[in-house]
N, C-alpha and C positions, 0 to 999 in steps of 0.2 A: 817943272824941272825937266832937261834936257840928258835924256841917258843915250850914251856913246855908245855903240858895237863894238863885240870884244875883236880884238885885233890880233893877240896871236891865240896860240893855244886852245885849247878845251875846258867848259866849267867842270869842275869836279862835283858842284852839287847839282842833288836830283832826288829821285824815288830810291835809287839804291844808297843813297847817305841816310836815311830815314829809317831807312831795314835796318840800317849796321848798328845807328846807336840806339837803335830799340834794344837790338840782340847786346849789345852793350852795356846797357843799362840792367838788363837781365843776367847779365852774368856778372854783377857788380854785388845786383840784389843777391843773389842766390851765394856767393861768396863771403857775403858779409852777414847774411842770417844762418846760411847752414853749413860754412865754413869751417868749425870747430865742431860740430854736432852733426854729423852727415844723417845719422840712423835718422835723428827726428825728421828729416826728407823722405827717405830711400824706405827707412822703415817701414812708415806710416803708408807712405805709396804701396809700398810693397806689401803690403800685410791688406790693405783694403782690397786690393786686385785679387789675393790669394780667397782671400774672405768669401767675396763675391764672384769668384771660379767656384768653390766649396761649396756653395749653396744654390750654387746652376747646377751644377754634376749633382748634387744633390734633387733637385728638384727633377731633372730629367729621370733620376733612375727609381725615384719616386710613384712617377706618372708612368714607368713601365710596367709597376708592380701593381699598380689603380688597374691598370686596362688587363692585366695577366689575372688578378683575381674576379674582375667582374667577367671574365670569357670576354669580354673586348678584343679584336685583332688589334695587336701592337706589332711595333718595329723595333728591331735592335738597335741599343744603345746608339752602339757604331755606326749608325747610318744616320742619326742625327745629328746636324751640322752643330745643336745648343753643344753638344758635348765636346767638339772637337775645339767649340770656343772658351769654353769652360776651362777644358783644358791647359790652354795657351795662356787665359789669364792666371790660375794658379802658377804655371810654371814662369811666367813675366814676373809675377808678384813673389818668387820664391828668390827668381837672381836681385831684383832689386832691395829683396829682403837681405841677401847677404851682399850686396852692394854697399847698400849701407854700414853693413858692418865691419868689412874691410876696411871703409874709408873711414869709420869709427876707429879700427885699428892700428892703422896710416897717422890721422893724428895723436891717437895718444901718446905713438911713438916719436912724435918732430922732438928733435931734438932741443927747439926755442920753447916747449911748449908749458915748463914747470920753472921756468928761467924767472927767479923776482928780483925786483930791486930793492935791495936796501940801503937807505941813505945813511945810517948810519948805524953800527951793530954796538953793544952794549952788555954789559956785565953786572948790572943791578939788579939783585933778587927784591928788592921795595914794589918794582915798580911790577913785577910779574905774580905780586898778592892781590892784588887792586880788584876791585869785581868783572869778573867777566873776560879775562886775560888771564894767557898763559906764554912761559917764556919756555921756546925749546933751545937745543945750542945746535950751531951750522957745524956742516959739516969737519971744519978746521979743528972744532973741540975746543976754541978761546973764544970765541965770541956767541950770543945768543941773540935772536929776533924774539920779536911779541908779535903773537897774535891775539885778534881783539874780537867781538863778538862772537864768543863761542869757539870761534877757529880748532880745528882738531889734525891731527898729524895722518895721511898716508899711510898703505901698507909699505911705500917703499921709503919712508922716511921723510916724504918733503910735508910742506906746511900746507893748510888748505883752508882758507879763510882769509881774512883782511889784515894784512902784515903792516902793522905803522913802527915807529923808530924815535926814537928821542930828537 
């Protein structure tokens, strides 16, 4: 097969089309798993980082009280670099700790986020005796949904469970 030279223009593909839809694909991934759930990211990150600051700063002022009781010459805390890194990770691990939580906060607040569909609403008390279902009434006060495995109501009133409809 005989390939032509390109004639006007520039190729747009290359090594930097490659970066983008990697970085793409990762912000796709991280959207669609921790998108609703930020803490289980930010938290987790953040809480292992704090962890593992806690227990360096720990470990260093440890090792100052080993060499202070045995007459060993020790050096101050402050002049060792473990501590200044210690540091940095608790306090990394503390914003990503409440990182999480704001965006925890941010979504409970979307306004799409409590939003259900019901196909079609109902006023049969038969059908909300049945096992394992319960029927509350919407907001309007004429109509009722069901929910079904267990489903139980919110502090602020909405439903929270598996909503089906006749």
């Amino acid at each position: 097969m005989h390939h032509q030279a390109r004639k006007y223009g520039k190729t747009k593909f290359g090594l930097n089309r490659f970066v983008n839809g990697y970085l793409d694909l990762l912000s796709l991934w991280f959207l669609s798993r921790f998108g609703i759930k930020p803490m289980h990211f930010f938290g987790l990150l953040g809480s292992l980082m704090f962890i593992f600051g806690f227990i360096a700063v720990v470990i260093v002022g440890v090792s100052k009280l080993y060499y202070m009781h045995h007459g060993m010459p020790y050096r101050l805390v402050t002049d060792s670099p473990y501590f200044y890194l210690s540091l940095t990770s608790m306090i990394i691990g503390t914003q990503l700790f409440v990182a999480g939580f704001l965006g925890e906060l941010i979504s409970r607040n979307a306004p799409e986020r409590n939003k259900y569909q019901i196909e079609k609403p109902f006023n049969d008390e038969k059908i909300s005796q049945t096992c394992h279902t319960r029927s509350y009434p919407l907001p309007d006060n004429k109509h009722s949904y069901l929910l079904l495995g267990g489903g139980r109501l919110l502090h602020d009133g909405t439903p929270h469970g598996e909503l089906h409809s006749l």
